[in-house]
C-alpha positions in Angstrom: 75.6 150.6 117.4 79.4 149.6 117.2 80.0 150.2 120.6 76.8 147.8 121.8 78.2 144.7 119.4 81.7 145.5 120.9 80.0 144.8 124.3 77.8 142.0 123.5 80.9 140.1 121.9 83.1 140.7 125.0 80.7 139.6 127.1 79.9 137.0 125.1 84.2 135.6 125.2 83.8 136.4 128.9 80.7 134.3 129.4 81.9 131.2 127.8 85.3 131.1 129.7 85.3 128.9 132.9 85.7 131.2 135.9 89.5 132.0 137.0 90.4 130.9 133.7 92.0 132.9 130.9 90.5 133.4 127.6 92.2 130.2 125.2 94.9 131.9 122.7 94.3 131.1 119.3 97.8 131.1 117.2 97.6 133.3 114.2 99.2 133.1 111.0 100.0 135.6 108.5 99.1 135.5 105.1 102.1 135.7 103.6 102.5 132.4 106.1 99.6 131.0 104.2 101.1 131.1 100.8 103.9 129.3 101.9 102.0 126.2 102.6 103.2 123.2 100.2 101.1 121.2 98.5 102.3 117.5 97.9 100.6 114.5 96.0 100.4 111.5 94.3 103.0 108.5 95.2 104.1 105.7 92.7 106.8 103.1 94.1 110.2 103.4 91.9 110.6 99.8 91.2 112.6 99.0 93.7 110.6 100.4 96.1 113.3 103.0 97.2 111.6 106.2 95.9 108.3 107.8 96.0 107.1 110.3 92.9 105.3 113.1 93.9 104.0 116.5 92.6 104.8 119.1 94.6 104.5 123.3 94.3 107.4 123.4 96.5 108.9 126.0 93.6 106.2 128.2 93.4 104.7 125.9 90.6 103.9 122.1 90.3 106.6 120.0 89.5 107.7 116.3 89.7 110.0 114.8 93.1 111.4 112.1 94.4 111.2 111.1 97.8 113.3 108.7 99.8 111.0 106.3 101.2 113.7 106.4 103.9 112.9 110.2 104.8 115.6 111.7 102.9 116.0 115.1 101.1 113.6 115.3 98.4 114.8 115.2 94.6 113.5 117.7 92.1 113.0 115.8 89.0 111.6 118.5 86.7 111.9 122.2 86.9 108.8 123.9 85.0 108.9 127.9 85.8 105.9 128.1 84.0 103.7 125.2 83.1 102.5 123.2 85.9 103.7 119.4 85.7 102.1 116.6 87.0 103.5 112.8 88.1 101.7 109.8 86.6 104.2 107.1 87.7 107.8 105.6 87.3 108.0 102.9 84.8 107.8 99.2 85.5 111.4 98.4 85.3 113.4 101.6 85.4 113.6 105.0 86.9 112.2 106.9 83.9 108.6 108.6 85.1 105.7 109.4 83.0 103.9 113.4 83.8 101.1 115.4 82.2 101.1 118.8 81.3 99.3 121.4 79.6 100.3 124.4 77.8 99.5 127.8 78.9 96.5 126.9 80.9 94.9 125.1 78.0 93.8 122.3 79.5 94.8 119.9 76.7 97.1 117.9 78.5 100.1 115.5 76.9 101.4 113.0 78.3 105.5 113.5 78.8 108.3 110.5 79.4 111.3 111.6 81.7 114.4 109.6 80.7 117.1 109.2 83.6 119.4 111.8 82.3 116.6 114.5 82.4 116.0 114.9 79.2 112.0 115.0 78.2 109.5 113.6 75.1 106.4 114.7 74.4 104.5 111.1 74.0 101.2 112.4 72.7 102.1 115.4 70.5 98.9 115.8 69.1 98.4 119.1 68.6 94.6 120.2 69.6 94.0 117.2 71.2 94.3 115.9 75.1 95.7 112.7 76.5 95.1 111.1 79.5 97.0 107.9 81.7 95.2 104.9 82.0 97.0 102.4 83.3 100.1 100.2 82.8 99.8 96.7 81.4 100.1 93.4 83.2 103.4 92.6 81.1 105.0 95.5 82.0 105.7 96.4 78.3 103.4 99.1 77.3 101.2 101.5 78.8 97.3 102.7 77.9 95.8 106.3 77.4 92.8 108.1 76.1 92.9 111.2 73.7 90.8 112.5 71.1 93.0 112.8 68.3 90.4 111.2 66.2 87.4 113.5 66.8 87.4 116.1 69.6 84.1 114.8 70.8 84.9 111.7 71.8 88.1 109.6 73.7 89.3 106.6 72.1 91.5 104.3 73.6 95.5 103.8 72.8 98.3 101.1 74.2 101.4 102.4 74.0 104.7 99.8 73.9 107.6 101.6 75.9 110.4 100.0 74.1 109.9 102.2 70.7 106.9 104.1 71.8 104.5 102.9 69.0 101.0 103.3 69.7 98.0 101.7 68.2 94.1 102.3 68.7 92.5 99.3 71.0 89.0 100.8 71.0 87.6 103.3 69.0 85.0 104.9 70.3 82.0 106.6 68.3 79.0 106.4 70.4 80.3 108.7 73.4 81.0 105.9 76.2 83.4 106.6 78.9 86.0 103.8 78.6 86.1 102.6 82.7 88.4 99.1 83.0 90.6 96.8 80.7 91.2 93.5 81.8 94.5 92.0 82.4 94.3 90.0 79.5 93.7 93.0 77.4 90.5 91.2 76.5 87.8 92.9 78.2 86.5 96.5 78.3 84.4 98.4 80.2 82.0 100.9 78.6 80.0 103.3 80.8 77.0 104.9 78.7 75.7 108.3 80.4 72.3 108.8 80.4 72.1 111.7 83.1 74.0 112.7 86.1 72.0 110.6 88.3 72.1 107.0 85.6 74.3 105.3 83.6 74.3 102.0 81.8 77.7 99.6 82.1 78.7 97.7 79.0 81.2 94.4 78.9 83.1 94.9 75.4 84.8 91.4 74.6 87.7 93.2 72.1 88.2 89.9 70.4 84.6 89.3 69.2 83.5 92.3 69.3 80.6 90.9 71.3 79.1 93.5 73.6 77.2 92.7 76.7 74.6 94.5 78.9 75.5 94.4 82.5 73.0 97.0 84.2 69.7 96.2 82.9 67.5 98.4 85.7 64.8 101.1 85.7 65.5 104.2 87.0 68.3 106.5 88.4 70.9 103.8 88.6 74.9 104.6 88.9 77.7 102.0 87.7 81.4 102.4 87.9 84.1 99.4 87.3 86.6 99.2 90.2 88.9 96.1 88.9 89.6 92.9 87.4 90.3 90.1 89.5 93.8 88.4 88.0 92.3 85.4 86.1 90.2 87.9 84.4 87.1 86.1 85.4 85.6 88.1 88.0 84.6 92.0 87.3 84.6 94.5 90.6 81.8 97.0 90.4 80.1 100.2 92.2 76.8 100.8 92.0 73.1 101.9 94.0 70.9 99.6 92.6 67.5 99.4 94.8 69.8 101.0 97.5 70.3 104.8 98.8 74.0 104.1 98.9 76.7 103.0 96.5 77.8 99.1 97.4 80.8 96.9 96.2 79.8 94.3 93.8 81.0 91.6 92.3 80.1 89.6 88.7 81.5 86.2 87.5 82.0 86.3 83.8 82.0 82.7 83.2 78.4 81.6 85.5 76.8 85.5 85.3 76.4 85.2 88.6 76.3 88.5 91.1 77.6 88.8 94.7 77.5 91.6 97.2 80.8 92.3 98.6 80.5 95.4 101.0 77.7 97.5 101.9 77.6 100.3 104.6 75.1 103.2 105.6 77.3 105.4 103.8 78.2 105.7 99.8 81.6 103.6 98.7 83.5 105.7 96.8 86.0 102.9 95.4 87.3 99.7 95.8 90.8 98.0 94.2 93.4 95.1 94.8 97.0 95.0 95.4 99.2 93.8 92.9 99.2 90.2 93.5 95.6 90.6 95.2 96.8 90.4 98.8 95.2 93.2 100.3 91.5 94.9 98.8 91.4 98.3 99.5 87.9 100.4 99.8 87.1 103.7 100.6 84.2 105.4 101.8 82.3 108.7 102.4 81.1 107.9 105.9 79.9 111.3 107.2 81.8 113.5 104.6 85.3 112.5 105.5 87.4 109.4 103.8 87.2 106.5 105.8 89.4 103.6 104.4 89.7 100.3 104.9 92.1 97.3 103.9 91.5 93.7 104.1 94.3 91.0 103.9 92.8 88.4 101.7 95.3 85.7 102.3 94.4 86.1 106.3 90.8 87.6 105.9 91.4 90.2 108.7 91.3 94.1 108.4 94.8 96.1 108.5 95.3 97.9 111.5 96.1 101.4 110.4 98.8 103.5 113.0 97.1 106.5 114.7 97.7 110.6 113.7 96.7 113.0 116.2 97.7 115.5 113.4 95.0 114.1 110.8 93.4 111.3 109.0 94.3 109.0 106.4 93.1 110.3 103.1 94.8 107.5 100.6 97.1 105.2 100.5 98.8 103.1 97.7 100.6 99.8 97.8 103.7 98.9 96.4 103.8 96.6 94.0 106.1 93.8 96.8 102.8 94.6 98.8 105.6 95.1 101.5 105.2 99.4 101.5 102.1 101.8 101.9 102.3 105.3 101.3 99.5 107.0 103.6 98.4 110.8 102.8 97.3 112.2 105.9 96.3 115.7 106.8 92.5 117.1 107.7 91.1 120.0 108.1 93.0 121.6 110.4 96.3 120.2 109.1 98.3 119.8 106.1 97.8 116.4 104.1 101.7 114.8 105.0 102.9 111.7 103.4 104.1 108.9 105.4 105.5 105.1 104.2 104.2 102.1 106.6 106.0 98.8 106.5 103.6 96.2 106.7 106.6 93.4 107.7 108.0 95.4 110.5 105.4 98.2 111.1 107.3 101.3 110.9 105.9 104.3 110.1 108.3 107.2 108.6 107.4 110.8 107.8 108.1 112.1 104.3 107.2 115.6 104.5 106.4 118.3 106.8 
């Protein structure tokens, strides 16, 4: 029997070649070639735009870099042997980096600060209890997270001022929403109630009054997820499928109540944000199980021309906070994801890793 599939399978190599032509060699890689593959992520602008931070395993375990938007060496910035460490972002004004890590595998990540001179804090050292980043604040002076300290069932909502590192509780939350989006103004939440995996309800918390509002009255299996505040505060960006088979960009004016559709495709959007200072909306979607993304310029109302890869597609990109630099992660199925910086003023492209 192993002789007739040997045949069959040779004939079947010899069938498919064209005639004259020799059998296409396939390179092969070793295993050991396999493991050696690097895995690099993430990309926050330093603030002056010079640097990139980036996990990488390039030490046999997940640590924070630097990388020279320039295409220099790569810097390591921690140097965990045994507990993998993962880059949230440089702060606003300096070189110092926020990173999450567990402990032993536990899952119950902390959230660490990096000063210049290498020396580490643990920020959230609540023992038993998991923190997670979410987001920086529109002053620049303090930065917001999520743990449940309080009761391991449920997040509740921190800002935490980065001159003495004193935390307080901004939203404390008992009924089991996920916290989505604060506003600018730190006046506004967003409070997504679960219902199943298929429908959710979305909630507009005003922190002042306390007044909550409905925003997805529907029947159904209907999905809701805040994308953004626009800078005045007054408009909220959404996701959802209402009446539709794919997820679509919304809009909703605070002030008038009023709804508008903003993008809609034959395929799910998976998000949607703004640059800093709202030049550029970028939205990306799952069009036929791959990331397709998109960029308007607002101030111009045309689409960014992305530069080609023959060695992959664009996975992500994020904008620096000038709007003058993009990091691009690139890589596909065949490839390795690479990260790349594209000057939007001069339209260089440069190569960060390989």
């Amino acid at each position: 029997m192993k002789k007739i599939l040997i045949v069959l399978l040779l004939f079947a190599m010899f069938a498919c070649t064209p005639q004259g032509e020799k059998p296409r060699e396939v390179k092969q890689y070793t295993i050991e070639q396999f493991y050696k593959n690097v895995n690099v992520f993430g990309g926050s602008f330093s603030p002056d735009e010079s640097l990139l931070l980036v996990t990488s395993n390039e030490t046999g375990i997940y640590n924070a870099f630097a990388l020279a938007v320039d295409g220099g060496e790569p810097i390591q910035l921690t140097n965990s042997t045994d507990e993998s460490i993962f880059a949230i972002s440089y702060f606003p004004e300096d070189d110092r980096i926020l990173y999450v890590s567990d402990q032993g595998g536990n899952e119950i990540n902390h959230i660490y600060l990096r000063n210049e001179d290498g020396s580490v804090i643990d920020l959230t050292p609540y023992e038993g209890a998991r923190s997670q980043f979410a987001g920086w604040s529109r002053d620049k002076q303090s930065f917001f997270y999520l743990s449940n300290k309080r009761d391991p069932r449920f997040l509740d909502l921190y800002e935490m001022e980065i001159n003495h590192f004193e935390n307080k509780m901004i939203y404390e939350n008992t009924e089991g929403f996920n916290v989505g989006l604060i506003s600018h103004n730190k006046k506004y939440l967003v409070l997504i109630k679960p219902i199943t995996t298929n429908n959710n309800e979305m909630y507009l918390l005003d922190l002042e009054s306390k007044e909550m509002k409905h925003l997805s009255d529907h029947e159904g299996d209907v999905q809701y997820s805040a994308m953004d505040f626009s800078l005045d505060d007054k408009i909220l960006y959404y996701l959802t499928d209402e009446g539709s088979e794919f997820r679509y960009f919304m809009q909703y004016n605070m002030e008038t109540e009023e709804r508008e559709k903003i993008l809609e495709t034959n395929w799910d959007v998976w998000y949607a944000y703004h640059s800093y200072n709202e030049k550029y909306r970028v939205v990306g979607i799952n069009e036929d199980a791959k990331t397709k993304i998109q960029i308007f310029n607002l101030e111009t109302s045309k689409d960014v021309e992305f530069p080609e890869f023959e060695t992959g597609e664009i996975t992500s990109v994020s904008i620096s906070r000038s709007e003058k630099l993009m990091r691009l992660s690139v890589g596909g199925s065949k490839s390795p994801t690479n990260l790349y910086v594209y000057s939007f003023e001069s339209g260089d492209l440069t190569q960060l890793t390989n």
